[in-house]
C-alpha positions as MATLAB code, in Angstrom:
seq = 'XXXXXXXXXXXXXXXXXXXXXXXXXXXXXXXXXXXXXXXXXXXXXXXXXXXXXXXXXXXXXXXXXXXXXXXXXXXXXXXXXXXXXXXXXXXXXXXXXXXXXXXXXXXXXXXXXXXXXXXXXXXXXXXXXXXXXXXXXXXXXXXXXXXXXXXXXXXXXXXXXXXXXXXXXXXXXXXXXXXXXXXXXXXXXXXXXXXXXXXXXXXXXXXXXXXXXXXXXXXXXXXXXXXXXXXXXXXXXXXXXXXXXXXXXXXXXXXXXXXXXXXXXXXXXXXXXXXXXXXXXXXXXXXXXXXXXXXXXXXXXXXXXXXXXXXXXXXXXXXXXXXXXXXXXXXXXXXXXXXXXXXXXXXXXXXXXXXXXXXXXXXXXXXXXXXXXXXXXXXXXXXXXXXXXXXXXXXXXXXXXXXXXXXXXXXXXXXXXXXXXXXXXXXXXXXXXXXXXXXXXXXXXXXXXXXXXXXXXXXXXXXXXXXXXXXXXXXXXXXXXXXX';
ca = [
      80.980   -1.149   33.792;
      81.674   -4.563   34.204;
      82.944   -6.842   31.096;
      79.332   -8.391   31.428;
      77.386   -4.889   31.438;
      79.473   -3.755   28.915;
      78.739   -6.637   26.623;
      75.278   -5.785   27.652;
      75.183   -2.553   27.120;
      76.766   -1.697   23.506;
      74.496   -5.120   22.253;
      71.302   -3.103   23.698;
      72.306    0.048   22.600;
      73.437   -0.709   19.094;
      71.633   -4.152   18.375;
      75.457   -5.743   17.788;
      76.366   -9.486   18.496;
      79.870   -8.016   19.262;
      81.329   -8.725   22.484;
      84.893   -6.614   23.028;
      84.554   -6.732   26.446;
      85.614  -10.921   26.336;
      88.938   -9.557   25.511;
      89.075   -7.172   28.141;
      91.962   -7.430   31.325;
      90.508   -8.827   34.079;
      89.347   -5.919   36.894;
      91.015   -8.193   39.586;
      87.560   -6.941   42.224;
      87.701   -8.568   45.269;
      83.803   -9.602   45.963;
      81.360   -8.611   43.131;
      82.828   -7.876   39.417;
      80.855   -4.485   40.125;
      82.873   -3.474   43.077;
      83.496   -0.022   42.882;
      87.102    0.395   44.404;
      88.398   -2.575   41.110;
      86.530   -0.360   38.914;
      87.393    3.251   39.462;
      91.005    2.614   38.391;
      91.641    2.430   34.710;
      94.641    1.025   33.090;
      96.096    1.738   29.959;
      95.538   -1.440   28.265;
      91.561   -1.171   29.524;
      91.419    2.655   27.982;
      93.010    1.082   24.362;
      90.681   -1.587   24.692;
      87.615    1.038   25.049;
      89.159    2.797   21.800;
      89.448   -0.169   19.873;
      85.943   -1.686   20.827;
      84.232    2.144   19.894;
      86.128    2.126   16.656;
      84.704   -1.553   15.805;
      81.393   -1.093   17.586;
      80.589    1.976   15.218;
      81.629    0.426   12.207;
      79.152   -2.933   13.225;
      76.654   -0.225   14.256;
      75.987    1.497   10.717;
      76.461   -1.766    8.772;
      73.377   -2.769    8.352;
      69.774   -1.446    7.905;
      68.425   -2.112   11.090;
      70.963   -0.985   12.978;
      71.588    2.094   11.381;
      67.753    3.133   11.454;
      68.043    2.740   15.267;
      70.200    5.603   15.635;
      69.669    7.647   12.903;
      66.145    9.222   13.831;
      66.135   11.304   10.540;
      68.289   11.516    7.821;
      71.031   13.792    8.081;
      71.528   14.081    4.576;
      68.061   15.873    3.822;
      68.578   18.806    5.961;
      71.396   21.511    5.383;
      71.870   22.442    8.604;
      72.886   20.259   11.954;
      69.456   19.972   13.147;
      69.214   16.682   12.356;
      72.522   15.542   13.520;
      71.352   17.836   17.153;
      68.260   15.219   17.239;
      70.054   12.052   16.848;
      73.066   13.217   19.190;
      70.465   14.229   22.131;
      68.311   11.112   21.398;
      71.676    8.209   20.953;
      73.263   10.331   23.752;
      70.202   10.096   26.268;
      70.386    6.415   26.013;
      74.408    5.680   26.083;
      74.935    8.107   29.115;
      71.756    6.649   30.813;
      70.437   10.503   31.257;
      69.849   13.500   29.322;
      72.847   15.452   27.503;
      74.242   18.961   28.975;
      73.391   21.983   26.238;
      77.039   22.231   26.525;
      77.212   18.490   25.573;
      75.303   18.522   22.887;
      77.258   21.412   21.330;
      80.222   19.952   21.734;
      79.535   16.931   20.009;
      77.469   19.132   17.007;
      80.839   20.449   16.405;
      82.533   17.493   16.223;
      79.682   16.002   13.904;
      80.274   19.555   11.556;
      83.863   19.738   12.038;
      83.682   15.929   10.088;
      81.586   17.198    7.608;
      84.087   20.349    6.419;
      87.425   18.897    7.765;
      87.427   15.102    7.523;
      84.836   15.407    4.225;
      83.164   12.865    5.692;
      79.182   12.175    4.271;
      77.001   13.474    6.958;
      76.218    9.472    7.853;
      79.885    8.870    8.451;
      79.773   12.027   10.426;
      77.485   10.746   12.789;
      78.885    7.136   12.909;
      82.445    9.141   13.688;
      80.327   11.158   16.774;
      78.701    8.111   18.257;
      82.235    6.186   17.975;
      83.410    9.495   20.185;
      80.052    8.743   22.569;
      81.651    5.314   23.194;
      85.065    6.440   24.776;
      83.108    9.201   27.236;
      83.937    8.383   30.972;
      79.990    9.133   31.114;
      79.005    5.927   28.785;
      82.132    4.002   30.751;
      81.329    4.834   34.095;
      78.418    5.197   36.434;
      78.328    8.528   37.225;
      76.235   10.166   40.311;
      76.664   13.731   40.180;
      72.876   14.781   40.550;
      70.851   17.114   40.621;
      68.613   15.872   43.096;
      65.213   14.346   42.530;
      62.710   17.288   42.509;
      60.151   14.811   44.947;
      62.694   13.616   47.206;
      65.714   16.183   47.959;
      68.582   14.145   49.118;
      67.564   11.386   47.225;
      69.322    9.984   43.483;
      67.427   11.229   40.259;
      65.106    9.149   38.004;
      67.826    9.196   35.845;
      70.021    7.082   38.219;
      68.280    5.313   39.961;
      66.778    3.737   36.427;
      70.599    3.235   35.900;
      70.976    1.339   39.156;
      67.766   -0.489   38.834;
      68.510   -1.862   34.954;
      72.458   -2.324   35.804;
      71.144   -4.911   39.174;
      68.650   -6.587   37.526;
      69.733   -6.770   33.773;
      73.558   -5.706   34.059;
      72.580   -3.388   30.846;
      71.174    0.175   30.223;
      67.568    0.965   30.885;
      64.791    0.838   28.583;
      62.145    3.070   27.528;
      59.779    2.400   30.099;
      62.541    3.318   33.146;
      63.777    6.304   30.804;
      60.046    7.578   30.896;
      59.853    6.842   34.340;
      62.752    8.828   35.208;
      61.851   12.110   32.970;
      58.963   11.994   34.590;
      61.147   11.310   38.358;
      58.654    8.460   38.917;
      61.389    6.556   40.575;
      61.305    8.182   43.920;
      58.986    6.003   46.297;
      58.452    2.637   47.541;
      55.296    2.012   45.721;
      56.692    3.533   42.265;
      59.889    0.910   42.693;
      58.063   -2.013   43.502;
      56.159   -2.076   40.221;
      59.273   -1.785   38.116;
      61.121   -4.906   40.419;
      58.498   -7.074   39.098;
      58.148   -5.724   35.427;
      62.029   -6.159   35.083;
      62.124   -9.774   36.623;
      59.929  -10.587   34.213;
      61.523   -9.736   31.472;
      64.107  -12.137   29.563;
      66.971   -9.800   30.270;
      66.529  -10.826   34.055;
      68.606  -13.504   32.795;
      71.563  -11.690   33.547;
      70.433  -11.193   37.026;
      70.699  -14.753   37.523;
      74.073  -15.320   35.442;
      75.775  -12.493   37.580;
      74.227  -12.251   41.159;
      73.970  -15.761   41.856;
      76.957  -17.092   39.454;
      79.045  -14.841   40.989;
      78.054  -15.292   44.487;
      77.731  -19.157   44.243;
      80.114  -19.793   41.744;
      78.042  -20.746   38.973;
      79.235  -18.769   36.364;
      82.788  -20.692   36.057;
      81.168  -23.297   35.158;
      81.732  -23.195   31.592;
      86.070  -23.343   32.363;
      85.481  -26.190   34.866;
      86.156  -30.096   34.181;
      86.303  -33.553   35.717;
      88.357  -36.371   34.576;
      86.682  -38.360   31.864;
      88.734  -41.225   31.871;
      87.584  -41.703   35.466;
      83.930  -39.737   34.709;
      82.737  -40.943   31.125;
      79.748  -38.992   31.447;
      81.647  -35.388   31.411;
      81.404  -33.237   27.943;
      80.220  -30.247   27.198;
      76.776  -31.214   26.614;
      76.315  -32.159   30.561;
      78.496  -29.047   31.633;
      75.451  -27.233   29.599;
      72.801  -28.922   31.190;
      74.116  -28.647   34.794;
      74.781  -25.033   34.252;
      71.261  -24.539   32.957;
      69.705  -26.519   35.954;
      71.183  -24.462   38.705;
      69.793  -21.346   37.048;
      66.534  -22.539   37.001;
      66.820  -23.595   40.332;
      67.500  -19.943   41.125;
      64.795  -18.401   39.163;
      62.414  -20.729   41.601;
      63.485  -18.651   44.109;
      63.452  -15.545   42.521;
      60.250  -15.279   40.119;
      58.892  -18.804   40.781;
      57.408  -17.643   44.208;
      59.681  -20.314   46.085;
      60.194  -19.242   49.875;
      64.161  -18.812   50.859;
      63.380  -20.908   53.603;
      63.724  -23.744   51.025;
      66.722  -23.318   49.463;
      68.289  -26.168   51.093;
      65.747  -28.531   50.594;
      63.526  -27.730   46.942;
      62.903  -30.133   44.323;
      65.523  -29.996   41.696;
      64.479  -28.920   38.216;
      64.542  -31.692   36.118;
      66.638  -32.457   32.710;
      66.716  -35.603   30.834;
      70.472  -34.567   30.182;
      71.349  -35.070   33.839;
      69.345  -38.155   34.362;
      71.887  -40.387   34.049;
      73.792  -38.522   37.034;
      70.273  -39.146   39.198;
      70.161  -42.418   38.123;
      71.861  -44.405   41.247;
      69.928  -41.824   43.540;
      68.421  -43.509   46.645;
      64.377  -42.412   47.401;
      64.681  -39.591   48.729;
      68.471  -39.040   48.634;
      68.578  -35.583   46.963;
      66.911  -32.302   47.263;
      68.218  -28.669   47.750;
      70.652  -26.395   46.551;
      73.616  -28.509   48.466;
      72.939  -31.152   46.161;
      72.677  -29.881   42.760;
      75.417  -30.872   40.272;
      76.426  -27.752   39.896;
      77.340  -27.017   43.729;
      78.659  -30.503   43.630;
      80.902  -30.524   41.243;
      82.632  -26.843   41.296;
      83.313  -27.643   44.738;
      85.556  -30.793   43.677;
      88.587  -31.175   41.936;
      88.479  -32.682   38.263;
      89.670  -36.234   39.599;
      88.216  -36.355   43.677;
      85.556  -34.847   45.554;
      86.894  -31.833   47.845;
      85.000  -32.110   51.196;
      87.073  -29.317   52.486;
      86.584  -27.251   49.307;
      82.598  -28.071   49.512;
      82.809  -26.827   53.640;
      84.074  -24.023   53.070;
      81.645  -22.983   49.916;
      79.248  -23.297   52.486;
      80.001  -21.388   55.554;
      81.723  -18.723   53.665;
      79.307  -18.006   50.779;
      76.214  -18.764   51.637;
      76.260  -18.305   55.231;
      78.937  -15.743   55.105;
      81.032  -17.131   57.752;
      84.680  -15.578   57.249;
      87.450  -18.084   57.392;
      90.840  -17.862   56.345;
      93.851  -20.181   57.220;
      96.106  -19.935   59.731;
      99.331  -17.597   59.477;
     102.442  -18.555   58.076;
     100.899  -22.038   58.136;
     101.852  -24.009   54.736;
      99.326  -26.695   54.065;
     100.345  -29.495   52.228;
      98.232  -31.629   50.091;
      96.352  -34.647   51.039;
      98.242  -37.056   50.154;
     101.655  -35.226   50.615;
     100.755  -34.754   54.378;
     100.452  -38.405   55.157;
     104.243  -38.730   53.444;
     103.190  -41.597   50.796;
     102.870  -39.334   47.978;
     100.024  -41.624   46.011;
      96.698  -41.170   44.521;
      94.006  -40.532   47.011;
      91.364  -43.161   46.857;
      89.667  -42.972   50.044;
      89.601  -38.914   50.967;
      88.385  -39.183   54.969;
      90.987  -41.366   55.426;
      93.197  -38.881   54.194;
      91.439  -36.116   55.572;
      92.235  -38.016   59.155;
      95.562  -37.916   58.724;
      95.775  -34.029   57.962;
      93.807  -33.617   60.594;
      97.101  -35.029   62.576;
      98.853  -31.982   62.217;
      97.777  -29.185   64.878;
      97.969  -26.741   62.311;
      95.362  -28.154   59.918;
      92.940  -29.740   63.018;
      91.464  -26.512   63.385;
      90.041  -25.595   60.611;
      89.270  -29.257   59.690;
      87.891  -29.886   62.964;
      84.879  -27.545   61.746;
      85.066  -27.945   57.765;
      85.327  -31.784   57.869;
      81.643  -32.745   59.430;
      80.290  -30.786   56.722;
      82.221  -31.941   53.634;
      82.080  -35.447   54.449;
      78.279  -35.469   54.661;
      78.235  -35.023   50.622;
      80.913  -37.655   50.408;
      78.269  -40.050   48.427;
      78.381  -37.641   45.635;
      80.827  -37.713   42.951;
      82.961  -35.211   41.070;
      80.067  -34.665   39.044;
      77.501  -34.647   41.073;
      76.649  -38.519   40.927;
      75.165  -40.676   43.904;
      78.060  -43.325   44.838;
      78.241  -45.548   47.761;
      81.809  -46.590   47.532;
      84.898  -45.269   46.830;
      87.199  -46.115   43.905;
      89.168  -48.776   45.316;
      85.876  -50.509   47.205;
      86.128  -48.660   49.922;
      82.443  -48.232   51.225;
      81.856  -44.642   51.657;
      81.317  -43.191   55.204;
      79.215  -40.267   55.114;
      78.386  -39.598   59.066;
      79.846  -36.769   61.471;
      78.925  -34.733   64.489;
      77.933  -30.897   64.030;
      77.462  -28.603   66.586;
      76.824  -31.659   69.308;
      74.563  -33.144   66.609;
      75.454  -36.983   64.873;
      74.111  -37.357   61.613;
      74.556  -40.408   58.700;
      74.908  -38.149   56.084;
      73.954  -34.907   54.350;
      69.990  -35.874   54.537;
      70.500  -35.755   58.077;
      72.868  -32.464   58.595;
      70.488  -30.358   56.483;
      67.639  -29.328   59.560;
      71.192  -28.041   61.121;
      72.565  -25.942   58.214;
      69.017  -24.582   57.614;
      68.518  -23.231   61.119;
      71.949  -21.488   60.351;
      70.105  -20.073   56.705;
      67.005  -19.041   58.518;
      68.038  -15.925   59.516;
      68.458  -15.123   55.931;
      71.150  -12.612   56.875;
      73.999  -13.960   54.228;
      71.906  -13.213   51.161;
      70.822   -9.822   52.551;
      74.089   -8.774   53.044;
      75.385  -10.657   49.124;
      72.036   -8.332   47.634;
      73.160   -5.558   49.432;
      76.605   -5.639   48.115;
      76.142   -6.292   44.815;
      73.169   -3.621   44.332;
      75.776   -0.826   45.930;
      78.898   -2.345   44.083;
      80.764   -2.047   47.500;
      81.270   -4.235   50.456;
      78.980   -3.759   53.596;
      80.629   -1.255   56.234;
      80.150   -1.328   59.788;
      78.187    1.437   59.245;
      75.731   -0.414   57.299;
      74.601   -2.750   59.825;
      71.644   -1.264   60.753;
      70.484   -1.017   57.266;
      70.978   -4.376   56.388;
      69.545   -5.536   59.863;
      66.289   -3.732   58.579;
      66.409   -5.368   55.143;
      66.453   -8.977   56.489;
      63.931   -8.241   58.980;
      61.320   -6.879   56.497;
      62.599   -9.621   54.110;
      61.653  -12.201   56.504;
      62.962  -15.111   54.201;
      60.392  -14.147   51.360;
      61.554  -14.451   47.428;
      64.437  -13.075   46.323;
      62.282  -10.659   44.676;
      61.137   -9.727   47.490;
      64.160   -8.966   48.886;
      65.628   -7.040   45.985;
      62.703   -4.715   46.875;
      63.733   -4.112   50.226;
      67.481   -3.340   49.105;
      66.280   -1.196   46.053;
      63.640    0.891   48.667;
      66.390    1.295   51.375;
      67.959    4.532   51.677;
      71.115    2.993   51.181;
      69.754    2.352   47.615;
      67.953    5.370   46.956;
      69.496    8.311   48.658;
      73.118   10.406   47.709;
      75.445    9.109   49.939;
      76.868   12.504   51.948;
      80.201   14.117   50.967;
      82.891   11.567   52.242;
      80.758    8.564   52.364;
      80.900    5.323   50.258;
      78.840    4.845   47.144;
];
C-alpha cells in the first residue's frame, strides 16, 4: 500500500484519526505512488515503521467504545472457550486481508489469541487487541496479494475477492466495503455488466474523494499543492487560505469531468468552478479571457516558480503529462538559468526576453524551439494564477507565438491547436491504465489500451474507468512471467 491507502485503510478499518503512514520514508516510485516495482521492496526503516504504527493503531483501536464494538463481534469474556475470539479473528481478518482467512490462518492466530491468555495473562480483550496488532504487520494486510484461486464464473480471471480489492484501492485508495465484500462471496465481480454498476455506486460515494486527490493530483500535480508557495512580498494575495481554495477548485473541476457528466472533449475549455476566495485572482480577467483546465490557478501556479512565471516549466506540464509526449534534455548538456545564460546575473523581469537569449545557445534552441510557443501563450497569468498585462518593470506582456505553422495572440487562440492534440484522448487512457494496474504501460499493452480509448471515445472519466476496470488487462491473472 501506498502512504495514502494506508492512511486509508487502518482509518476504515479501525475508525482511527491516526495517520502513521505521514511519517513513513518516501517509496521513491517513478510514475504512480502505486507502482508496483517502488513497492515490492521493503526497507528496514518501512518494516519498523509498520511495527510501530500496529502497536499504536491497536492501542487507538480498543480505546474507545465505538471502536472497540467494531471489532469485537461478541464478547470474549462470556465464553470459556476461543469461539468467540475464532469469530472476531475470521470476521476483523476478512476485512484487513481484503478476503477470507485460510483454516490454517485462523488457527494460527487462535493460538496466538490463547497463548496471550495463559502465557502473557493477558484479559481475553487485550488478547484480541494483541492478535489484531499481529493482523497489522501480515505481508497480507501490507501488500496486495494475487495468489487466486480463480473465479468459479470466469477461469483465468481474478476472484471477487480481488478484484473488490482492485476496484476499492482505484477508486477510494482504501479497503472495500460491505457491499463489494458481498459481491465478491458471492463472485459477482466477474462481468462487464456486474462492474459497471459498482463504478458508479463507488463514484458516488464521498470516499471517491480520494480518487480525485490521488489519480488526478498525482498525474497533474495537484496534490503538492499544499508544500507549494509564491512570493508574498511580490504576491500579497498568497496564504494559506487561497492555497486552500485553489486546491479545492481544481478538484471540483475534476469531479465535472468525472461524476458531473462533463465530456473530456472539454477539458481545455470548461467553465471554471467558482469561489469567492479566488475572486480577487479573476478580478483583472478580460471577457472571455479564461476557461479550461490550462487556466486554472492551480495549473498556473505549480507550473511557476514562487517569484516568476515558468513558461518552460508550464510547456512541458503540458506535452508531457497530459498529452504524454516524452521529453527529456539533451545529454551531457548543463543548462544554466535564465538569467545566468545571458551573463548579467540579475533578477528576471521580462522572462521572453530572457527566454530569447537561452534560446541563443544551440543546446537549449531545441527544446525551447518547441516548449517556448506554448509557455509564452499563458504569459498574462501570474505566479498565482492572476490575469496581468504587463510585466514587473512595465514591460507590456507579449503573449503571441507560432505552433505547428499556426500564429496565435495568446493562449485563447492556441487552445483549438492543443485540443486537436487531446482529442484522441489517448494520454488519459494510458495515465487510467497505469494507475489502475500500478505499473507502467508495456509495449505489449498497446493493443489494450488502443481498445480502451476507442470504446472510451472521449466520454467521462467514469466512463473510461469502466473500460479499464472491464479490460482483461484489469480483470484477468496475468500468465506466469507476465507483469501485474
Amino acid at each position: 500500500m501506498t502512504a495514502s491507502e494506508y492512511n486509508n485503510t487502518v482509518a476504515h478499518l479501525l475508525g482511527t484519526s491516526l495517520r502513521p503512514a505521514d511519517g513513513f520514508p518516501a517509496s521513491g516510485a517513478k510514475g504512480f505512488d502505486a507502482n508496483a516495482s517502488a513497492l515490492s521492496s521493503l526497507s528496514q526503516v518501512l518494516v519498523q515503521g509498520y511495527y510501530d504504527a500496529a502497536k499504536e493503531l491497536a492501542a487507538d483501536a480498543f480505546s474507545s467504545d465505538a471502536q472497540r464494538a467494531a471489532i469485537l463481534v461478541c464478547d470474549p469474556a462470556e465464553r470459556a472457550d476461543a469461539g468467540c475470539a475464532r469469530d472476531i479473528i475470521e470476521r476483523f481478518g476478512l476485512r484487513a486481508f481484503r478476503r477470507p482467512l485460510q483454516e490454517a490462518e485462523v488457527e494460527r492466530y487462535v493460538a496466538q489469541y490463547t497463548d496471550a491468555l495463559t502465557a502473557l495473562e493477558m484479559s481475553p480483550v487485550e488478547a484480541v487487541q494483541h492478535v489484531v496488532r499481529t493482523l497489522l504487520t501480515s505481508p497480507s494486510f501490507l501488500l496486495r496479494v494475487e495468489i487466486g484461486p480463480d473465479s468459479k464464473r470466469a477461469p483465468g480471471a481474478l476472484n471477487g475477492h480481488e478484484i473488490a480489492s482492485r476496484l476499492s484501492y482505484l477508486l477510494w485508495s482504501s479497503l472495500p466495503d460491505e457491499a463489494l465484500f458481498d459481491a465478491a462471496e458471492r463472485d459477482e465481480l466477474a462481468t462487464e455488466d456486474e462492474l459497471r454498476p459498482q463504478v458508479d455506486r463507488m463514484l458516488a460515494d464521498p470516499k471517491s474523494a480520494a480518487f480525485l486527490q490521488n489519480f488526478f493530483g498525482q498525474w497533474l500535480g495537484t496534490r503538492t499543492l499544499p508544500s507549494h508557495n509564491a512570493d508574498t512580498s511580490l504576491f500579497p494575495l498568497w496564504n494559506d487560505d487561497l492555497k486552500g481554495a485553489i486546491l479545492d477548485q481544481a478538484n471540483a473541476y475534476f469531479a465535472d469531468f468525472t461524476t458531473g457528466g462533463r465530456p473530456w472533449s472539454e477539458f481545455l475549455t470548461a467553465p471554471h468552478p467558482e469561489s469567492p476566495l479566488l475572486a480577487p485572482l479573476y478580478a483583472n480577467d478580460p471577457e472571455g479571457g479564461r476557461g479550461g483546465f490550462l487556466t486554472l490557478p492551480a495549473f498556473l501556479t505549480l507550473s511557476s516558480r514562487a517569484d516568476r512565471t515558468s513558461p518552460t516549466s508550464r510547456a512541458k506540464t503540458i506535452l508531457m503529462q497530459l498529452f504524454c509526449v516524452p521529453m527529456a534534455p539533451p545529454a551531457n548538456v548543463d543548462i544554466p538559468e535564465l538569467g545566468v545564460a545571458s551573463g548579467d546575473g540579475v533578477p528576471i523581469d521580462n522572462v521572453r526576453e530572457q527566454l530569447e537569449k537561452h534560446r541563443e545557445s544551440p543546446d537549449c534552441a531545441s527544446c525551447h524551439d518547441v516548449l517556448d510557443p506554448i509557455g509564452l501563450s499563458l504569459e498574462n497569468f501570474d505566479p498565482t494564477g492572476a490575469y496581468r498585462t504587463e510585466y514587473p518593470n512595465g514591460d507590456a506582456i507579449d503573449a503571441s507565438g507560432t505552433y505547428d505553422g499556426t500564429e496565435f495572440q495568446d493562449i485563447s487562440g492556441l487552445l483549438p491547436e492543443l485540443q486537436k492534440e487531446a482529442r484522441s484522448g489517448a494520454c488519459p487512457s494510458e495515465q487510467l491504465f497505469a494507475y489502475a494496474l500500478r505499473r507502467t504501460p508495456t509495449s505489449e499493452d498497446r493493443p489494450a489500451l488502443e481498445e480502451i480509448t476507442a470504446r472510451w471515445d472521449g466520454g467521462t472519466i467514469a466512463d473510461l474507468v469502466k473500460e479499464v476496470v472491464t479490460s482483461e488487462a484489469f480483470r484477468l491473472r496475468p500468465a506466469r512471467g507476465e507483469a501485474r
